[in-house]
C-alpha positions, 0 to 999 in steps of 0.5 A: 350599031351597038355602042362598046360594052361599058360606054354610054348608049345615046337614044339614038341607039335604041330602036325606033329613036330618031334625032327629033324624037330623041330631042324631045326625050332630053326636054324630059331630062332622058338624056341616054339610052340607060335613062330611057330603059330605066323608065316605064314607056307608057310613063314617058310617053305620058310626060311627052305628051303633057310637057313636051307635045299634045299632040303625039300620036298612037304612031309615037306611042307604039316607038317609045314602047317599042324603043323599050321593047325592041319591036317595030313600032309599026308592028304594035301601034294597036296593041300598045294604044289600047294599053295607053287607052287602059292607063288613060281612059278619058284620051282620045287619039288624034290623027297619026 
């Protein structure tokens, strides 16, 4: 459900952001949907990653891009690791 024109979005509201992932967005000080989209997903995932949880996975990635990008995460999980892969060369996925 759409939040009303002019009101607040909570992260929640945004595709593929669930309560747990949405709790660690606000540990980045993400505390609404409009401070997620003003941010390069791949940036926020990388912040995730090295603030928050090592251990964050390809799956996570392709929901933060997603959550940016509209898509089901389960849709461009490949897709959105081998850019990740680009930006961070020496990173080596763990298990999903």
């Amino acid at each position: 459900m759409r939040a009303p024109a002019g009101s607040v979005r909570r992260l929640t509201d945004l595709p593929n952001i669930g309560k747990t992932t949405a709790a660690r967005l606000e540990r980045i000080g993400l505390r609404t949907a409009e401070d997620f989209l003003k941010r390069d997903p791949y940036d926020v995932f990388h912040e995730l990653r090295t603030k928050v949880d090592k251990t964050l996975c390809r799956c996570a990635l392709a929901g933060i891009v997603g959550a940016k990008t509209g898509e089901p995460w389960h849709k461009i999980t490949r897709k959105t690791a081998a850019e990740y892969e680009k930006r961070h060369p020496r990173h080596i996925w763990g298990p999903c």
